[in-house]
N, C-alpha and C positions, 0 to 999 in steps of 0.2 A: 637664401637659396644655398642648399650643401653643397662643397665645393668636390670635386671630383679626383680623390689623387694630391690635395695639394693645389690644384690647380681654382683659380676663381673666375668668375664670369666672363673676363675680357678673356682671361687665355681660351676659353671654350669658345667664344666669339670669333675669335682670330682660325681657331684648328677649324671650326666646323669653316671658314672663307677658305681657309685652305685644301679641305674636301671638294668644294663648289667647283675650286679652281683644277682638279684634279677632272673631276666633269665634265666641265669646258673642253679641258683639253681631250680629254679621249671622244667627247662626240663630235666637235668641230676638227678634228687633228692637226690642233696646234703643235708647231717645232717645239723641242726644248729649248729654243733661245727666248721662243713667246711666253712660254710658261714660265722659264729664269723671271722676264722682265716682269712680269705678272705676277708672279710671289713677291719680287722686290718692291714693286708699287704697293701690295697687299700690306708688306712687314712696314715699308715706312709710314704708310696711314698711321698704319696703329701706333707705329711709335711717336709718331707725331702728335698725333690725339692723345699721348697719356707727360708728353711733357711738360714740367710745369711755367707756369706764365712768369713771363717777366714782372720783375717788381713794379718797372713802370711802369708798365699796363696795369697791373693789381689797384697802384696807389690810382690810378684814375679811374678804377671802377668805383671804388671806397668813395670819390668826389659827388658820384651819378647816381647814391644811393642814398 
């Protein structure tokens, strides 16, 4: 898939959540302290999801395969 800008799948992934979360907010009228907390949970998924695995966990997947 062509990447947009520089930009590659997970960054499109993440902006288009951060649209959603813009949605929410304006039809439900969430505070800005809701929506803060709600980008912050959004950004740390992500970042969570793209760091990498401990070696020790690695070296025991290598064991199960």
């Amino acid at each position: 898939m062509p990447s947009f800008h520089g930009l590659g799948t997970k960054d499109m992934v993440l902006a288009i959540s951060y649209i959603i979360l813009v949605g929410l907010t304006v039809v439900y009228h969430w505070s800005a302290i809701e929506f803060i907390i709600a980008i912050g949970a959004v950004t740390l998924a992500f970042f969570a999801g793209s760091m990498r695995k401990d070696k020790r966990i690695r070296d025991q997947e290598k064991h199960h395969d």
